[in-house]
C-alpha positions in Angstrom: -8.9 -10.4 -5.4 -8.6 -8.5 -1.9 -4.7 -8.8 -2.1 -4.9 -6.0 -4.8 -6.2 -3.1 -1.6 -2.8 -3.8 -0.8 -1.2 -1.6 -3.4 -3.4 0.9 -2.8 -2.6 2.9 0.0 1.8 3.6 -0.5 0.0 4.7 -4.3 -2.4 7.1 -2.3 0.4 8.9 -0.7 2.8 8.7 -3.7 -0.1 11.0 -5.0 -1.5 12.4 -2.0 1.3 13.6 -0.5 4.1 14.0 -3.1 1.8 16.0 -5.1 1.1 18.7 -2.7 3.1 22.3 -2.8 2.8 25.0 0.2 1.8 28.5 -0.6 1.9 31.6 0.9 -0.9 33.5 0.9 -0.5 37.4 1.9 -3.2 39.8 2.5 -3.9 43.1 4.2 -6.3 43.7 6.7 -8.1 45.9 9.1 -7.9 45.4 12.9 -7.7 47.9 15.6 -8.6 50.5 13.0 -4.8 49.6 11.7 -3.7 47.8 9.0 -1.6 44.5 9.2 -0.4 42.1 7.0 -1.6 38.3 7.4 0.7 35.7 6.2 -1.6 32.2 5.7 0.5 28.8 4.4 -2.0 26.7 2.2 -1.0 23.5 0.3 -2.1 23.2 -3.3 -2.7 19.3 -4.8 -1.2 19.0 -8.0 -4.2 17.7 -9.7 -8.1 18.9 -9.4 -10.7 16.7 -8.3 -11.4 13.9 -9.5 -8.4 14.3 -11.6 -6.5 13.8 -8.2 -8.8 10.3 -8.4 -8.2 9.2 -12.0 -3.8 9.5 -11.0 -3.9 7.9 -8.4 -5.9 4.7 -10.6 -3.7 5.4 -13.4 -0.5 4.6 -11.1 -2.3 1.7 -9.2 -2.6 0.6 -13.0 0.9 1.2 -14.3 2.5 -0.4 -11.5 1.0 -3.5 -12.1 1.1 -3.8 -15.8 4.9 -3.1 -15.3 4.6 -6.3 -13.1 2.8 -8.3 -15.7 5.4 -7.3 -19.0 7.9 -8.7 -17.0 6.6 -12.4 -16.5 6.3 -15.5 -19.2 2.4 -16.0 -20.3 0.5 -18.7 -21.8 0.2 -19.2 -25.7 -3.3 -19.4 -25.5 -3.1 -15.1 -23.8 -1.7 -12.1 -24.7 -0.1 -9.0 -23.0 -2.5 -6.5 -24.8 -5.9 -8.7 -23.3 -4.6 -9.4 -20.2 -3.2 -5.9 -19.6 -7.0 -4.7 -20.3 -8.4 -7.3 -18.1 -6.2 -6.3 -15.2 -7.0 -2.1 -15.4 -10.4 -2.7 -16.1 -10.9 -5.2 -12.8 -8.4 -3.3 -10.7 -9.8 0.0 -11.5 -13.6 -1.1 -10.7 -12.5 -2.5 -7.6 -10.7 0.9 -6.6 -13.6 2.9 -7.7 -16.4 0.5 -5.6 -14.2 1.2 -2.6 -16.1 4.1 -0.8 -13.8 4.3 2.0 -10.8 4.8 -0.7 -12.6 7.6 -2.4 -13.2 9.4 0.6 -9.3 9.1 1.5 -8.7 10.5 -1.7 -11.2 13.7 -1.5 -9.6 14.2 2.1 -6.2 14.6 0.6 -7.6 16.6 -2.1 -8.7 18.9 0.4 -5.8 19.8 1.9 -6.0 23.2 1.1 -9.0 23.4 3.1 -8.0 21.7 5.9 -5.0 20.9 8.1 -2.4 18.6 5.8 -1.7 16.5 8.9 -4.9 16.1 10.1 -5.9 14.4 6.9 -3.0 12.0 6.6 -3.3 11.1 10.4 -6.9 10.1 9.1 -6.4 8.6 6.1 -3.8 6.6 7.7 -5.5 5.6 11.1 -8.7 4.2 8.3 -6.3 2.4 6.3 -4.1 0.9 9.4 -7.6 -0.1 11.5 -8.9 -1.6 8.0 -5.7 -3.6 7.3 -5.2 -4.9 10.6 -8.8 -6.5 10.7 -8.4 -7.7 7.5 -5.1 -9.7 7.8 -6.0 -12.1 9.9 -9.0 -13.4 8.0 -6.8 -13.3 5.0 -4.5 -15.4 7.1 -6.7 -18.2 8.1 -7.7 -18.4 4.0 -4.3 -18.5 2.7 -4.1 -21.4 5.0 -6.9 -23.4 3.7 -5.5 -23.1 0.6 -2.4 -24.8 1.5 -4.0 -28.0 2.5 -5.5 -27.8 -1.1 -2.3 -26.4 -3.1 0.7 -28.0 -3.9 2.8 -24.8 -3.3 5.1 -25.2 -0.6 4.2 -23.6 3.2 7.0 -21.1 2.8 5.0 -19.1 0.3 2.2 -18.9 2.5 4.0 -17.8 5.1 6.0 -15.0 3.4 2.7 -14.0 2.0 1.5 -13.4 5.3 4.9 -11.8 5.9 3.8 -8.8 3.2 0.9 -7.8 5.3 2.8 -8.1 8.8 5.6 -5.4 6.9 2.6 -3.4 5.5 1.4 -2.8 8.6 4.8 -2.1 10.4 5.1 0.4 7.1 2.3 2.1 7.9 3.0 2.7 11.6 6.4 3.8 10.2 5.0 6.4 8.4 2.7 7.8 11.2 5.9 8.5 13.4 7.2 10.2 10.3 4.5 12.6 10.2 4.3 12.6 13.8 7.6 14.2 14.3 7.9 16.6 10.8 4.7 17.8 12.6 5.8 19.4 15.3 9.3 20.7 12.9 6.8 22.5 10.5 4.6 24.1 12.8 6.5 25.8 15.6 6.3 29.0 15.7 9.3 29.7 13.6 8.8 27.4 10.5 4.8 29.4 10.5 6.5 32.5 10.8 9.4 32.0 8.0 8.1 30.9 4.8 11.1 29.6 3.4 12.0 27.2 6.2 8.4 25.8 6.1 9.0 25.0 2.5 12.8 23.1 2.9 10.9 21.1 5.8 8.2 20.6 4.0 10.2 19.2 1.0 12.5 17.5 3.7 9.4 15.4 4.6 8.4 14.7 1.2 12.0 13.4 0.3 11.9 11.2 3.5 8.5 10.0 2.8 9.1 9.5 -1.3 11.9 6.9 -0.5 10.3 4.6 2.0 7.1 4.5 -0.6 9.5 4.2 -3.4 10.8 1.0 -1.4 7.4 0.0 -0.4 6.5 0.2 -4.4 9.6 -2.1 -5.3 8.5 -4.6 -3.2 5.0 -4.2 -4.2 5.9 -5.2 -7.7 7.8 -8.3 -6.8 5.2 -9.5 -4.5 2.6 -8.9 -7.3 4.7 -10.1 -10.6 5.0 -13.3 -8.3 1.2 -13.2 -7.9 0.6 -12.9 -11.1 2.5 -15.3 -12.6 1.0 -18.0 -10.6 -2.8 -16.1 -11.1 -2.6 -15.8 -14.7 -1.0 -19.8 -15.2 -3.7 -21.3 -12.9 -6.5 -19.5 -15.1 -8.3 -21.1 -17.7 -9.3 -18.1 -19.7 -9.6 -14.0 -19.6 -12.4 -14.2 -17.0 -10.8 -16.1 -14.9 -8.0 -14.0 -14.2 -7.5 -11.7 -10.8 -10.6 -14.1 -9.7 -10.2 -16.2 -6.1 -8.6 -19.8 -6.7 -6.4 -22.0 -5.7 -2.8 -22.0 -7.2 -1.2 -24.9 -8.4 2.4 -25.6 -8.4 2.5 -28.4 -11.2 0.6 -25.3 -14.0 3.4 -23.6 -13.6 7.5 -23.4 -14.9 9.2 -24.6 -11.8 12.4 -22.8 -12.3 10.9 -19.1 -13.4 8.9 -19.5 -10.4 11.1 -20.0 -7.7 13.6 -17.3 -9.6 10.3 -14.8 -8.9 9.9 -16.0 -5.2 13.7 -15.9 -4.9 12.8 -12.2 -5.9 10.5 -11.3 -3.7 11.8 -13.1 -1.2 15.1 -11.2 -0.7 13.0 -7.6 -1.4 10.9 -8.5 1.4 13.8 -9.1 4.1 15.7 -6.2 2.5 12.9 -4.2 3.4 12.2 -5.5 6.5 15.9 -4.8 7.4 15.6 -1.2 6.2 11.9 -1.2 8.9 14.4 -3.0 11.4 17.5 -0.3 11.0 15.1 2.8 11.5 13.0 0.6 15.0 10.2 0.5 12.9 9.6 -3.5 13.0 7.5 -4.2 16.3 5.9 -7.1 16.2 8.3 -10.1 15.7 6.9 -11.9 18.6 3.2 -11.6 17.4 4.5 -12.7 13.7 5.4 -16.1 14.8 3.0 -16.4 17.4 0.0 -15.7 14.8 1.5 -18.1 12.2 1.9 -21.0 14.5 -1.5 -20.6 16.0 -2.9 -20.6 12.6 -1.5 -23.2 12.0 -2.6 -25.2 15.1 -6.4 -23.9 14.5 -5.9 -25.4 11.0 -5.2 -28.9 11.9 -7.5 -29.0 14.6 -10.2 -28.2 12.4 -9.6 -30.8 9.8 -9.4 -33.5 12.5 -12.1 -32.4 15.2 -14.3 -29.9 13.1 -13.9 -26.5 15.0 -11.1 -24.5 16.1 -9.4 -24.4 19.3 -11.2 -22.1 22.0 
């Protein structure tokens, strides 16, 4: 089930970020035997702790029960039982997640803390995470498809969601490397109202490429879904690691999802392309064909190639 931490961290900022309101605080004070007004700019989450926690959940939730009311099921399930059995498996597996809940308080505390220093953190643990993650996940999805009957193209534009995830998330660093500098110069920290439009100027930018992120989160995972929920034999099994079988399935619905997903997933990659945020074209092809080598090599002398 590790494909669901994907989902996780474009809902953290959705809540994290999008949530989050400056305030000026005003005060007088005594220096110099004088008095003088200090101005202080604070941001204030919308939701207390662990409320903050229990929102983010509830939208990692929502998002994929949209995904599930939107796919054919089996007879034998129903959309009330499975919609139960996805929250409650989703939402342990969020809450087991230590380094995820202490994201989450370090976002809440943002009124403590420099906003900026806490995204650049929560985003440097999520990138290093993902990044050592994905190839593992790679080099599995790959010994599935020696088992599976689904086609190598699925596979591979799998693989493409976690290559664009990552581009996403370096993305979103230079966003909040450059609105960074534009909110605190010296004039934006001495002009409250300016602060404020940048600020909202960077949640506007940063809403829409999540918002994309999120559509194309919900095709990848309706896709996922319909082939998880089909290749399981009962409630338990759902969400649970196996191999997915293209003859348990409807043919035609599922190549109308992948058709789906597919065309999301190079519409956002375009959009990552159009703003210089795709890097790594080489290394995509590169690491798929080398996975593929080690593969083969394995089944026919045992180990991988040095």
């Amino acid at each position: 089930m590790s494909y669901i931490n994907s989902v996780i961290s474009p809902s953290i900022l959705q809540s994290g970020l999008t949530h989050i309101t400056p305030v000026e605080e005003r005060k007088v004070i005594k220096k110099f035997g004088m008095k003088l007004l200090e101005r202080k700019i604070k941001f204030i989450p919308k939701f207390e702790y662990p409320k903050h926690v229990e929102e983010c959940v509830k939208f990692v939730n929502n998002l994929l029960v949209g995904s599930i009311l939107e796919i054919d099921i089996p007879s034998k399930f129903s959309y009330t039982n499975i919609q139960q059995v996805v929250t409650e498996k989703v939402t342990e597996k969020l809450l087991e997640n230590d380094k995820l809940m202490n994201h989450l308080e370090i976002l809440h505390e943002v009124d403590k803390k420099n906003l900026f220093d806490a995204l650049d953190e929560f985003i440097d643990n999520i990138q290093n995470t993902f990044e050592k993650k994905y190839i593992e996940e790679i080099n599995e999805s790959f010994k599935k498809f020696f088992i599976s009957d689904l086609p190598l193209e699925f596979y591979y534009l799998m693989y493409k969601y976690s290559v664009m995830f990552s581009d996403y998330i370096r993305y979103l660093k230079s966003i909040f490397k450059r609105y960074r500098s534009k909110l605190f110069s010296t004039r934006a920290l001495s002009d409250y109202k300016l602060f404020k439009k940048r600020f909202q100027n960077l949640k506007n930018k940063i809403k829409k490429i999540v918002d994309e992120m999120d559509l194309l989160t919900s095709k990848y995972f309706k896709l996922l879904f319909y082939l998880d929920i089909w290749n399981s034999d009962d409630y338990e099994d759902i969400l649970e690691p196996k191999i997915y079988y293209l003859n348990r399935v409807d043919k035609i619905v599922y190549y109308s999802l992948f058709k789906e997903y597919k065309d999301k997933l190079y519409e956002f990659n375009q959009m990552l392309a159009e703003r210089k945020a795709v890097t790594r074209k080489v290394v995509i092809d590169k690491t798929f064909v080398n996975s593929i080598k080690n593969m083969f090599f394995t089944l026919t002398f045992g180990e991988a190639i040095e």
